[in-house]
MOPAC internal coordinates of N, CA, C and O (Angstrom, degrees):
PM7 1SCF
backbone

  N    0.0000 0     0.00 0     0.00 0    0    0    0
  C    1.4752 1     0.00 0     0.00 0    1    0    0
  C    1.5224 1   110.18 1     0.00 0    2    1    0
  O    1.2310 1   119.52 1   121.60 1    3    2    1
  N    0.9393 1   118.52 1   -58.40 1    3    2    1
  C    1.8458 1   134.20 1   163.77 1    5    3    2
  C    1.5656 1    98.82 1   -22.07 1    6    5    3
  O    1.2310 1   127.09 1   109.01 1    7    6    5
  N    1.2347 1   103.96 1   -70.99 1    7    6    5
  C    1.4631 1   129.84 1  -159.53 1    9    7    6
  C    1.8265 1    93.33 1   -44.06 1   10    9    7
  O    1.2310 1   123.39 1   114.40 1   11   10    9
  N    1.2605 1   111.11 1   -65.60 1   11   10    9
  C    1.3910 1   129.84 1  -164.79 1   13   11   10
  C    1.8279 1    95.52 1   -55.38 1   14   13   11
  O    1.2310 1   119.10 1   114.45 1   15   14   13
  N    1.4121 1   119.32 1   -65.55 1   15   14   13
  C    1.2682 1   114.46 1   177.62 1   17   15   14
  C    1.3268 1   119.72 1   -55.50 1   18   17   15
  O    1.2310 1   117.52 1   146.89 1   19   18   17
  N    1.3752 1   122.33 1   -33.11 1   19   18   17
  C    1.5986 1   111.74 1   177.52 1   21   19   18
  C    1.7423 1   101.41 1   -56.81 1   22   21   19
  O    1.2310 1   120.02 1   124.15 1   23   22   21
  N    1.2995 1   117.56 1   -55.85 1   23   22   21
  C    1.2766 1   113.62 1  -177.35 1   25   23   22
  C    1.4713 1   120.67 1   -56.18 1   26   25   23
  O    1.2310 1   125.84 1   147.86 1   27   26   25
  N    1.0491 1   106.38 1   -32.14 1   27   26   25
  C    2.0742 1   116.91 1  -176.82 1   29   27   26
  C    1.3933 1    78.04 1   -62.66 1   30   29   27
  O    1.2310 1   104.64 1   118.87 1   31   30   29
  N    0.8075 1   145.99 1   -61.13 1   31   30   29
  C    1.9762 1   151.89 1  -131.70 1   33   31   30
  C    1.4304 1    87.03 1   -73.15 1   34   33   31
  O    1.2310 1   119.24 1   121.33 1   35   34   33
  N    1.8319 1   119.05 1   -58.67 1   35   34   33
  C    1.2980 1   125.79 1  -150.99 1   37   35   34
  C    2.0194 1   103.53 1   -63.01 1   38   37   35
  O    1.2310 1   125.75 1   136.12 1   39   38   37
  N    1.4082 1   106.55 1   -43.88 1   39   38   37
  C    1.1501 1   116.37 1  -174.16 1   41   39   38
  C    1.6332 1    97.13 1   -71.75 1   42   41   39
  O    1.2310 1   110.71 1   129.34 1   43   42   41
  N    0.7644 1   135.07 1   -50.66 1   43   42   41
  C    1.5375 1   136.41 1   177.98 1   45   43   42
  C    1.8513 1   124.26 1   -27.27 1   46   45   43
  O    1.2310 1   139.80 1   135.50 1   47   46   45
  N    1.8259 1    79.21 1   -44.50 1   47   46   45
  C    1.7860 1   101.53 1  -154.61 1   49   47   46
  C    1.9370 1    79.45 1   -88.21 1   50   49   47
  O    1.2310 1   123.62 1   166.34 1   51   50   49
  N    1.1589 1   110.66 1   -13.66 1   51   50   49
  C    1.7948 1   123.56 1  -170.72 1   53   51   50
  C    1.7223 1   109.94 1   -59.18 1   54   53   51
  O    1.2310 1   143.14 1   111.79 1   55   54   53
  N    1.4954 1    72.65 1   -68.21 1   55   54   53
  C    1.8978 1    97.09 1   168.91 1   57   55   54
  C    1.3916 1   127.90 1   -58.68 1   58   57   55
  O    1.2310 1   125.80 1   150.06 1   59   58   57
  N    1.8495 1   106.45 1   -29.94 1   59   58   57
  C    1.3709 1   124.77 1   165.95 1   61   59   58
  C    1.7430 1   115.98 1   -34.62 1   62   61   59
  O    1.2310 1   141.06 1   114.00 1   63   62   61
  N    1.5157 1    76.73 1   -66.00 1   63   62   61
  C    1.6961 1   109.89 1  -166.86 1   65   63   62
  C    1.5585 1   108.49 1   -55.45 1   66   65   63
  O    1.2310 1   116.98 1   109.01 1   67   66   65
  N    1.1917 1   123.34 1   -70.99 1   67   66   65
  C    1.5050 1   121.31 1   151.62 1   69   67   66
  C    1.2373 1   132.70 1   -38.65 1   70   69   67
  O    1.2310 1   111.70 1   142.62 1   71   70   69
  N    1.7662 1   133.25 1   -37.38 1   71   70   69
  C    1.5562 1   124.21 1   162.19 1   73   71   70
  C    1.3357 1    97.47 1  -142.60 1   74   73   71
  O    1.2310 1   136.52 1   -94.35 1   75   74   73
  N    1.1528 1    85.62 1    85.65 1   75   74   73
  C    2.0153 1   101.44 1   156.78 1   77   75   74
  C    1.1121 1   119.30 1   -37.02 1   78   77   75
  O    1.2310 1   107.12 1   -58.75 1   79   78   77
  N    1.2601 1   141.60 1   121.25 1   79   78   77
  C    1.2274 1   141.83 1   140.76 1   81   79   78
  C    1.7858 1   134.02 1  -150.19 1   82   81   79
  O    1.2310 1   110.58 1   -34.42 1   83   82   81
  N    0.9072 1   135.31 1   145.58 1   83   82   81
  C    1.2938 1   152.30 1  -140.36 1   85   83   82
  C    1.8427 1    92.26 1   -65.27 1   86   85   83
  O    1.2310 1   107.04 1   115.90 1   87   86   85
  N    1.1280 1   141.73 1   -64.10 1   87   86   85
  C    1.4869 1   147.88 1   169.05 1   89   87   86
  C    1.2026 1   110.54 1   -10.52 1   90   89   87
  O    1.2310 1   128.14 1   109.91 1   91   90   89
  N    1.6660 1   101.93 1   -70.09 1   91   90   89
  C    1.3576 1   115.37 1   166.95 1   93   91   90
  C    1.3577 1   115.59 1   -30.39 1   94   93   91
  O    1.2310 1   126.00 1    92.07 1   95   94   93
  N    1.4191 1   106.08 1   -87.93 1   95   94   93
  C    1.2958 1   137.68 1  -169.66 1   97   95   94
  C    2.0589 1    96.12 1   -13.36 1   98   97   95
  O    1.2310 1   128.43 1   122.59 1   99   98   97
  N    1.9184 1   101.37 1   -57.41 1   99   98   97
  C    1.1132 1   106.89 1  -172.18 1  101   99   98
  C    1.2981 1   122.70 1   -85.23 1  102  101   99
  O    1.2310 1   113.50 1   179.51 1  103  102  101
  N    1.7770 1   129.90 1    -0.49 1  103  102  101
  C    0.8333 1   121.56 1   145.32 1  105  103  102
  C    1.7657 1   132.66 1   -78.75 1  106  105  103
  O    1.2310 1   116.51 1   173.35 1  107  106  105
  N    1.3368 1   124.24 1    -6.65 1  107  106  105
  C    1.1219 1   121.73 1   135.88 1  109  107  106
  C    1.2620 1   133.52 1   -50.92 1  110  109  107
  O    1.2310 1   120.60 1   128.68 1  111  110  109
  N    0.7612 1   116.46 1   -51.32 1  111  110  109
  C    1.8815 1   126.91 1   179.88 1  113  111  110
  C    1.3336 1    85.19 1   -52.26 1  114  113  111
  O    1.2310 1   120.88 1    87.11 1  115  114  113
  N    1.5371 1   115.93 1   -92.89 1  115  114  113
  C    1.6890 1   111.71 1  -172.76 1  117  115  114
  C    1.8428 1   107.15 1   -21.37 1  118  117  115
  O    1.2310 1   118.69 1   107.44 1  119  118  117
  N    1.5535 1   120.10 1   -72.56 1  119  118  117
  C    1.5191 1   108.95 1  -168.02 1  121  119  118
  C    1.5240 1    95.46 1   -47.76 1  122  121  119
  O    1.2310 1   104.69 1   128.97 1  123  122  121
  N    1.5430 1   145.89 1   -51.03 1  123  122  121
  C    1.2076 1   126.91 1  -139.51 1  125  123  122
  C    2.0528 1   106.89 1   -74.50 1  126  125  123
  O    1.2310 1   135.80 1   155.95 1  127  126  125
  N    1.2809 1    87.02 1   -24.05 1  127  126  125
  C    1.6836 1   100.10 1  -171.23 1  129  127  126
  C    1.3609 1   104.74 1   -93.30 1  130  129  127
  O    1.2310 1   109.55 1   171.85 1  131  130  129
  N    1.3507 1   137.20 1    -8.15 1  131  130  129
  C    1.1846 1   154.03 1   129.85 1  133  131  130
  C    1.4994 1   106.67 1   -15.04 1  134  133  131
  O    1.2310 1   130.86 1    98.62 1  135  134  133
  N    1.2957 1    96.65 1   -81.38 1  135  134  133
  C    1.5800 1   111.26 1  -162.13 1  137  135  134
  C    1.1698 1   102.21 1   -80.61 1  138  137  135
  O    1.2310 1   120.10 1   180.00 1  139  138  137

């Protein structure tokens, strides 16, 4: 399960990188404080 979310995260931060935006930004935070 870990495994799968580190990768969801990786593609996430992917999409980040290409269209920045603040949502994102804070749904990372949530996954990172998640885990």
């Amino acid at each position: 399960m870990s495994v799968l979310l580190v990768d969801h995260t990786l593609q996430v931060l992917d999409i980040i990188s290409e269209n920045p935006d603040p949502l994102f930004g804070i749904f990372i935070y949530d996954i990172l404080n998640f885990i």
